[in-house]
C-alpha positions in Angstrom: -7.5 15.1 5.8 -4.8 12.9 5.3 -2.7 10.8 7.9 0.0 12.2 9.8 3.5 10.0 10.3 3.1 7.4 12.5 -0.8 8.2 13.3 -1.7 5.3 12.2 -0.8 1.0 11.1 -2.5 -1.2 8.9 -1.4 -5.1 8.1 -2.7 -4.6 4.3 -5.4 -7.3 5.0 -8.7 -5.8 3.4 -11.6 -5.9 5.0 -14.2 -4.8 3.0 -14.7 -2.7 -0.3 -16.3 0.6 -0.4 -17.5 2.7 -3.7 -17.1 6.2 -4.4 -20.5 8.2 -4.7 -18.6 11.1 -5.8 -15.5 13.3 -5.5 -15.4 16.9 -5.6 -13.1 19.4 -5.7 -11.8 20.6 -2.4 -9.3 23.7 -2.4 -6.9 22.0 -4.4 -7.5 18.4 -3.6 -10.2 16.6 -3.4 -13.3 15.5 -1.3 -14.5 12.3 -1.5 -17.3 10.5 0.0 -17.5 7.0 0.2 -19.7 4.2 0.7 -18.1 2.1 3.4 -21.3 -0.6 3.3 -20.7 -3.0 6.4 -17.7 -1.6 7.7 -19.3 1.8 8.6 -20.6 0.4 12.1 -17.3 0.3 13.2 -15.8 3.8 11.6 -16.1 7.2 12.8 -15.2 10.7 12.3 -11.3 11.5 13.3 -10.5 7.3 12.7 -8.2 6.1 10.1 -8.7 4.3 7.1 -6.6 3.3 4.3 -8.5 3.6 0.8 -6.6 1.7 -1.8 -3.5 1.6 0.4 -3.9 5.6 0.9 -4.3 6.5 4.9 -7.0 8.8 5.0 -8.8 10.6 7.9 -12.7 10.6 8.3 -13.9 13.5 8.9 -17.5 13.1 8.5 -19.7 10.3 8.6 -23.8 9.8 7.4 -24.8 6.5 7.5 -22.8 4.3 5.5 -21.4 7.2 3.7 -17.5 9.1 4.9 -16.3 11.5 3.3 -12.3 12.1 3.5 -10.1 14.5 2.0 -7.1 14.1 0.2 -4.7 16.6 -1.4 -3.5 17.8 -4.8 -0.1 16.0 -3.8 -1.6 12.7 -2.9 -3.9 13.0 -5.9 -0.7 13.1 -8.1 0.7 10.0 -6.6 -1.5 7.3 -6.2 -4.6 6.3 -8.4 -6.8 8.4 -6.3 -6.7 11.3 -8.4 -8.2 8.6 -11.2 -11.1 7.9 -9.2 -14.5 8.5 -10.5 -18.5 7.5 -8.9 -19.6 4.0 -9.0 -15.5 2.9 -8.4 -14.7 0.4 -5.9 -11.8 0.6 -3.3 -10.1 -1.3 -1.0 -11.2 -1.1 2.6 -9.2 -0.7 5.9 -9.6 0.4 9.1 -6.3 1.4 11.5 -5.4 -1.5 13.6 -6.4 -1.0 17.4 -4.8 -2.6 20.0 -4.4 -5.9 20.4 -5.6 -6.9 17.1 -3.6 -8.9 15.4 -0.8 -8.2 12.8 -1.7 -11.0 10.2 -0.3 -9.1 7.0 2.6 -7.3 7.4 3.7 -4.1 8.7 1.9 -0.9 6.3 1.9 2.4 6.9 -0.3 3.8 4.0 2.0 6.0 2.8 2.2 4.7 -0.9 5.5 5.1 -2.6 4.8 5.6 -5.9 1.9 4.5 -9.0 3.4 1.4 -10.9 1.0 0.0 -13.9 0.1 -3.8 -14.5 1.6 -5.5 -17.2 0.0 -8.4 -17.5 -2.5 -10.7 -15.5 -2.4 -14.3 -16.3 -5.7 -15.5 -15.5 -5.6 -18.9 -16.9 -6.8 -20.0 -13.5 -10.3 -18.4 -12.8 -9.9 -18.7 -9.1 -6.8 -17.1 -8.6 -4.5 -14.3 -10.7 -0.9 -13.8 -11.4 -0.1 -10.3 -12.2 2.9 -8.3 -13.4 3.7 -4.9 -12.4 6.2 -2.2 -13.4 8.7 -2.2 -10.6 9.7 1.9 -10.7 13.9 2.9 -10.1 12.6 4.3 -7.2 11.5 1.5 -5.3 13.6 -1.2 -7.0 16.1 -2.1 -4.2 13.3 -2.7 -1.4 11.6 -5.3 -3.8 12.6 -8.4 -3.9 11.5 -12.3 -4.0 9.5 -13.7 -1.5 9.4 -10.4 0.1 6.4 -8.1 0.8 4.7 -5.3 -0.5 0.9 -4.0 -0.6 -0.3 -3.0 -3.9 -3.4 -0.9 -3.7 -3.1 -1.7 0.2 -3.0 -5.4 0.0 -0.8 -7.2 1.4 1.0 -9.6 -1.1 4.2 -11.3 -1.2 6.2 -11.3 -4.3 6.7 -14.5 -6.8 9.8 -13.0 -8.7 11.6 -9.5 -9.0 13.3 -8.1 -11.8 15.0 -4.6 -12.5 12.0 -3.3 -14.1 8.8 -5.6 -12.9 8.0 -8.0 -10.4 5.1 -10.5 -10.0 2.4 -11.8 -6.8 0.1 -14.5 -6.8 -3.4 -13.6 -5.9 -5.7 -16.3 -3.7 -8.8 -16.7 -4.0 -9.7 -14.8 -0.9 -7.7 -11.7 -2.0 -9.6 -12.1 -5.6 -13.0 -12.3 -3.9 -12.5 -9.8 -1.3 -10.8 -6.9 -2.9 -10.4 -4.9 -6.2 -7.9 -7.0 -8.1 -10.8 -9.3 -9.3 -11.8 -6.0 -11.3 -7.7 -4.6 -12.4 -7.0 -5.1 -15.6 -3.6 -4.6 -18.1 -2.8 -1.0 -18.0 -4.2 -0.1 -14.6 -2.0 1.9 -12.7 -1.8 0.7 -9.0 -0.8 2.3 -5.6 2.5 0.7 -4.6 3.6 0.7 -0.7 7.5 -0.9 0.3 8.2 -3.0 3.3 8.9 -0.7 6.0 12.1 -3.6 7.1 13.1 -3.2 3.6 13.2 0.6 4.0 14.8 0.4 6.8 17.5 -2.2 6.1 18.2 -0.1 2.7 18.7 2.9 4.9 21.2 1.7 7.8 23.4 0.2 4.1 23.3 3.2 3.0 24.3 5.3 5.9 26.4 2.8 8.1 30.0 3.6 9.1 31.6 3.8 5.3 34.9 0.9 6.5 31.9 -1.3 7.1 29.5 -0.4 4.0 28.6 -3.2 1.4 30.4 -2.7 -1.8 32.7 0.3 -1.0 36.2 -0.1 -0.4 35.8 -4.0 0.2 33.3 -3.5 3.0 30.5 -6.3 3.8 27.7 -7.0 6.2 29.5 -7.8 9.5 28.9 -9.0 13.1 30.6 -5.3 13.9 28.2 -3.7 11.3 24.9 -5.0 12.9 26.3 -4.0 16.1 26.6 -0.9 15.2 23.6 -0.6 13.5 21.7 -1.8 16.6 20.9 -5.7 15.5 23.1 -6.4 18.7 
């Protein structure tokens, strides 16, 4: 069972990694279960939890083993449907309340699959990867902004038309899977909800007052009436 809209937040701040003991078919998606290791004190059946960016629903729970289901559609847009036994993921749980937001704002509804281009690791503590930055998502990218790439939170170094780098700490390379990505791995892309948002109230905003057509800019009216008042 997969997340409903707004059922659930996450901040893209891992906090743990789990490994897949197996994954089998499931009507047309898939059942996986998943070794949560620490974090399963804290997890039960019904709560959500974002594998690899994905928000997932538990719906049962043995131990240290939860098993979620996804389906064919969310198989065929993020790298879950690439999963196999003895693969790590990134771990975690919905925020509660009062937690605190320490990421950024992430839904885990991933936008689309990008691959890595390149990973300079000249630095053995840390990373600097390149990713394909997809048409689709291209406007709500850009630099210094954020974005969570397999659910992690990261803020972006530079931002082309077609790829975009982040800097990975050492935390982050510790404490998650990018210490084990490597060139050619396709990874589960997520936008910045305010980037989403932004790009829609541009794109449907009263048209005298929209960027780029028929001499209209971003105006004190504008964010008025677009509720920034």
């Amino acid at each position: 069972m997969e997340c409903l809209l707004g059922d659930a937040m996450f901040t893209g701040l891992i906090k743990g990694m789990g490994t897949i003991r197996d994954a089998a078919a499931f009507g047309k998606g898939r059942r996986f279960r998943i070794d949560l290791g620490g974090l399963a004190g804290g997890i039960a059946a019904g709560q959500s939890v974002a594998v690899n960016g994905v928000c997932l629903t538990v719906t049962v729970i043995n131990g240290s083993v939860a098993a979620f289901d996804a389906v064919s559609e969310t198989l065929s847009r993020t790298n879950l449907g690439l999963l196999k036994p003895g693969d790590r993921v990134n771990l975690e749980p919905a925020l509660k309340s009062g937690d605190a937001l320490d990421g950024h704002i992430v839904l885990g509804h991933i936008d689309v699959l990008a691959k890595i281009i390149a990973i300079d690791a000249a630095n053995p503590e840390s990373r600097v990867m390149k990713i394909a930055l997809p048409g689709t998502i291209r406007r709500l990218v850009a630099e210094k902004g954020s974005i969570a790439v397999d659910g992690i939170s990261l803020t972006v170094m530079e931002a082309e038309d077609d790829w975009f780098t982040v800097a990975i700490i050492p935390h982050s390379l510790r404490n998650s899977t990018l210490a084990y990505n490597k060139v050619g791995d396709s990874v589960n892309l997520e936008a910045d909800i305010l980037a989403r948002y932004t790009a829609r109230i541009l794109e449907s905003g009263p048209r005298r007052n929209r960027p780029g057509q028929d001499g209209g800019s971003i105006c004190e009216e504008f964010l008025r009436e677009n509720g920034f008042a």
